[in-house]
C-alpha positions in Angstrom: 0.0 0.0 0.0 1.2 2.7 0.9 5.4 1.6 0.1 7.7 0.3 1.8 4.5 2.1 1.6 3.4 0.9 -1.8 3.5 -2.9 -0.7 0.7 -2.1 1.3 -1.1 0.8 -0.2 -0.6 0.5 -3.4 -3.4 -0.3 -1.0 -4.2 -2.3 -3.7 -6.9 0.7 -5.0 -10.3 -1.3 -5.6 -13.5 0.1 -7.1 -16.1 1.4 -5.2 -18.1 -1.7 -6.5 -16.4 -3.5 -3.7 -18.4 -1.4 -1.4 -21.6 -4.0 -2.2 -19.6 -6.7 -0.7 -18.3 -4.8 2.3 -20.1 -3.5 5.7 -18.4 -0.8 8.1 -17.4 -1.7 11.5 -15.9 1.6 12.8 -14.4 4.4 11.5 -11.9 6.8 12.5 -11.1 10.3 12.1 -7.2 10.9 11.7 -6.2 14.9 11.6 -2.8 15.7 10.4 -1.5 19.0 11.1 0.1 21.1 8.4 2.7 22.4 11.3 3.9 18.7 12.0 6.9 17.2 10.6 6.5 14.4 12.6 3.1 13.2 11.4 -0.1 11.0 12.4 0.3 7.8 13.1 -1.8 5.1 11.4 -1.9 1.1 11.6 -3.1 -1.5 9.4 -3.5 -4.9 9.7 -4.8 -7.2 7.5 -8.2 -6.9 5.8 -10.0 -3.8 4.0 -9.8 -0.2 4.7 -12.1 3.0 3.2 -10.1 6.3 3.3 -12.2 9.2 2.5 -10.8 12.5 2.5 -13.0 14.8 5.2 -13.6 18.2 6.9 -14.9 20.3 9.7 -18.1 19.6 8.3 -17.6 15.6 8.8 -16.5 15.7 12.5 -12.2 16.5 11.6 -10.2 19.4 12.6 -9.4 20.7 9.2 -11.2 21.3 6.1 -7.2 21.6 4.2 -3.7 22.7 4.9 -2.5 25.9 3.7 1.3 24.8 2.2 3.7 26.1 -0.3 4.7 24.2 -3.4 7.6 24.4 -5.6 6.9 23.3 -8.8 9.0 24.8 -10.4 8.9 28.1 -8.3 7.3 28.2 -4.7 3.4 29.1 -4.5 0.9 28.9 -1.7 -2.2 27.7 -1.5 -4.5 25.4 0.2 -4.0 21.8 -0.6 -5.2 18.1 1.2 -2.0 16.8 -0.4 -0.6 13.9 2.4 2.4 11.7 2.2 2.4 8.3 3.6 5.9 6.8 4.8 6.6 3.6 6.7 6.8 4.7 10.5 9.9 2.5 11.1 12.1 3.3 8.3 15.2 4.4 9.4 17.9 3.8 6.7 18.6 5.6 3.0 16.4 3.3 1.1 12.9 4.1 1.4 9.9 4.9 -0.6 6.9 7.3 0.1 3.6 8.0 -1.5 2.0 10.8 -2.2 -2.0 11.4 -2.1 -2.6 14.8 -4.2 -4.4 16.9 -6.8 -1.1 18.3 -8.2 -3.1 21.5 -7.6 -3.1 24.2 -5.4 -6.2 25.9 -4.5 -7.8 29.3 -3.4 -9.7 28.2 -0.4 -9.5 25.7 2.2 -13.4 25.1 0.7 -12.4 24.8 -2.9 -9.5 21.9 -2.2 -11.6 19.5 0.0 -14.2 19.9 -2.8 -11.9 19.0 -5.2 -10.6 16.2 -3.2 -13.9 15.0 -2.1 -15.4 14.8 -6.1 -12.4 12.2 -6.3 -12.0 12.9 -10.0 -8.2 13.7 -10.3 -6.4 12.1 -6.9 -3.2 10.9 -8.0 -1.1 8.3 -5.7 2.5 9.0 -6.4 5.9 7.5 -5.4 9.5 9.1 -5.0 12.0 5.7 -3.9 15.0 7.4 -2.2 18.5 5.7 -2.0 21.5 6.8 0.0 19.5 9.7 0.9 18.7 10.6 -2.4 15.8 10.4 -5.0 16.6 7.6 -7.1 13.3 7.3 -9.0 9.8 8.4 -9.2 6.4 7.7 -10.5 2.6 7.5 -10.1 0.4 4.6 -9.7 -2.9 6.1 -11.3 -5.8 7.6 -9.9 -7.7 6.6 -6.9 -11.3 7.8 -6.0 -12.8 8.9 -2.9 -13.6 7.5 -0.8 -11.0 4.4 -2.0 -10.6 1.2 -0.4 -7.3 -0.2 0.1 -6.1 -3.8 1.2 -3.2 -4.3 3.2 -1.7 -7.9 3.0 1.1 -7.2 6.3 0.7 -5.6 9.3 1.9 -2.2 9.2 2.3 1.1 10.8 2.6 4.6 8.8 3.3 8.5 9.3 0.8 10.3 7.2 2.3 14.0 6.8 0.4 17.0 5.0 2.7 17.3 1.6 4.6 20.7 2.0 7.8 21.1 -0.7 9.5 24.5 0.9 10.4 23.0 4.2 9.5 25.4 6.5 6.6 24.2 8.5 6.3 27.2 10.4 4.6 29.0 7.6 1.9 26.5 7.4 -1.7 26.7 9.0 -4.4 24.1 8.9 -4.6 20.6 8.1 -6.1 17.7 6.5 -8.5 15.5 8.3 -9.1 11.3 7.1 -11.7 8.9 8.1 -10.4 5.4 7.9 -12.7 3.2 8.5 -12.2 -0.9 8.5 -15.0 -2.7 6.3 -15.8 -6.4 7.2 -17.0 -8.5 4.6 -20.4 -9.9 3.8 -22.0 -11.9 1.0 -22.9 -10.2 -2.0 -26.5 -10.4 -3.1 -26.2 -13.1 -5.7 -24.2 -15.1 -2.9 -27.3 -14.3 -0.5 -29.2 -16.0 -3.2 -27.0 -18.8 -3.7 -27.4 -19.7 -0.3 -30.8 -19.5 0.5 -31.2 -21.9 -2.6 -29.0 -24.5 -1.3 -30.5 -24.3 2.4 -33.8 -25.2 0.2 -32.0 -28.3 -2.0 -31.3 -29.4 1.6 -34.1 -29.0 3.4 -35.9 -30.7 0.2 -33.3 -33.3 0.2 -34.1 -34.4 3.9 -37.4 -34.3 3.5 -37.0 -36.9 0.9 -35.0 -38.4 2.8 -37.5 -38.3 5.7 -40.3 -39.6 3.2 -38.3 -42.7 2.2 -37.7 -43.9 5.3 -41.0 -43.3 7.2 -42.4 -45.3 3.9 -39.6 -48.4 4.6 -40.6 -48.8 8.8 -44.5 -49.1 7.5 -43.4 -51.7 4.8 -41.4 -53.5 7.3 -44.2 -53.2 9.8 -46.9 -54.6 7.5 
C-alpha cells in the first residue's frame, strides 16, 4: 500500500463496486497537522480499509492545509495533499507516497471539494537511495472515498505534503476517516445460499419420506 508504503497501499486501490460486498465496523477520524513534521500515526493490519478524505463539516479538525509548493517556483495555496511513509524506516532506502491533486487551491473550501469529487487524486511514489531520489512515478488515480487492502501488518506517518520546508509557515490541516470494512456476502451469494438451504431442506425431506415409507413396509 502505501510503500515500503506501496506494498501495502498500493493499497491495492479497488473500485467502489467493492463497497456492495463490504459493511463498516468503525471508523476513525485521523487529523494531520500542516505544522507537523512528525506526522499521524496510522496502523493496518490485514483486511479492508475505506479512506475518504474529510472536513470540519464531517466531524475532523481541518477542512485543508494551507502549504507552499515548488513546482517549479514556490506558491501557496491550500492543498489536502498527504504523504504516507513507513513509520519505522530508518535507513537511505525508502519509498513514500504521495495522495494529491497536483493542484493548489484558493480556499481551504475549494480543495476539499476538489478532493472529495475524487476525479483527479493521484497516488504517487518518490524511492530514495543513499539519501537521495533515485526514482519516481505514479500509480494512477484513486477515487474517494477508496478502499485499500493491506496484505502485512503495518504502521505509517501520514504528513500534509509541504515542498518548501519550512513548516512554520503552514496553517491548517487535513483531516481522514479510515474506516475498516468487514466483509459480507454479495447479493447473488445471498441468493445462492438461501437456494441451497432449500436443496437441503428438500433433500431431507425426501430423505425423511423414504424412510418413514420403509418402517411401514417392514411393519406390514
Amino acid at each position: 500500500m502505501f510503500g515500503s508504503v506501496s506494498r501495502i497501499v498500493k493499497f491495492s486501490a479497488l473500485g467502489l463496486s467493492t463497497l456492495a460486498v463490504s459493511a463498516p465496523a468503525n471508523a476513525t477520524i485521523f487529523n494531520i497537522d500542516a505544522t507537523d513534521s512528525v506526522g499521524t500515526e496510522v496502523s493496518f493490519t490485514p483486511g479492508s480499509y475505506l479512506i475518504k478524505w474529510v472536513g470540519i463539516a464531517d466531524g475532523g479538525l481541518y477542512d485543508s492545509a494551507n502549504v507552499s509548493f515548488c513546482t517549479p517556483s514556490c506558491s501557496t495555496g491550500f492543498s489536502n495533499a498527504f504523504v504516507a511513509r513507513d513509520a519505522a524506516f530508518g535507513s537511505n532506502d525508502f519509498e513514500i507516497s504521495i495522495f494529491t491533486t497536483r493542484t493548489l487551491y484558493a480556499s481551504a473550501a475549494d480543495s476539499l471539494a476538489a478532493y472529495k469529487s475524487g476525479n483527479n487524486i493521484y497516488s504517487d511514489f518518490i524511492r530514495f537511495v543513499n539519501g537521495s531520489i533515485f526514482d519516481s512515478g505514479t500509480d494512477g488515480l484513486i477515487p474517494n472515498p477508496w478502499i485499500v487492502t493491506p496484505d502485512i501488518s503495518e504502521t505509517f506517518r501520514l504528513v500534509a505534503f509541504d515542498a518548501d520546508g519550512n513548516r512554520a509557515n503552514n496553517s491548517g490541516g487535513i483531516s481522514l476517516s479510515i474506516e475498516r470494512l468487514v466483509a459480507v456476502p454479495e447479493p447473488a451469494s445471498w441468493a445462492l445460499m438461501i437456494a441451497g438451504f432449500g436443496m437441503v431442506g428438500a433433500a431431507l425431506r425426501r430423505s425423511s419420506g423414504r424412510t418413514r415409507r420403509s418402517v411401514t413396509f417392514a411393519g406390514a
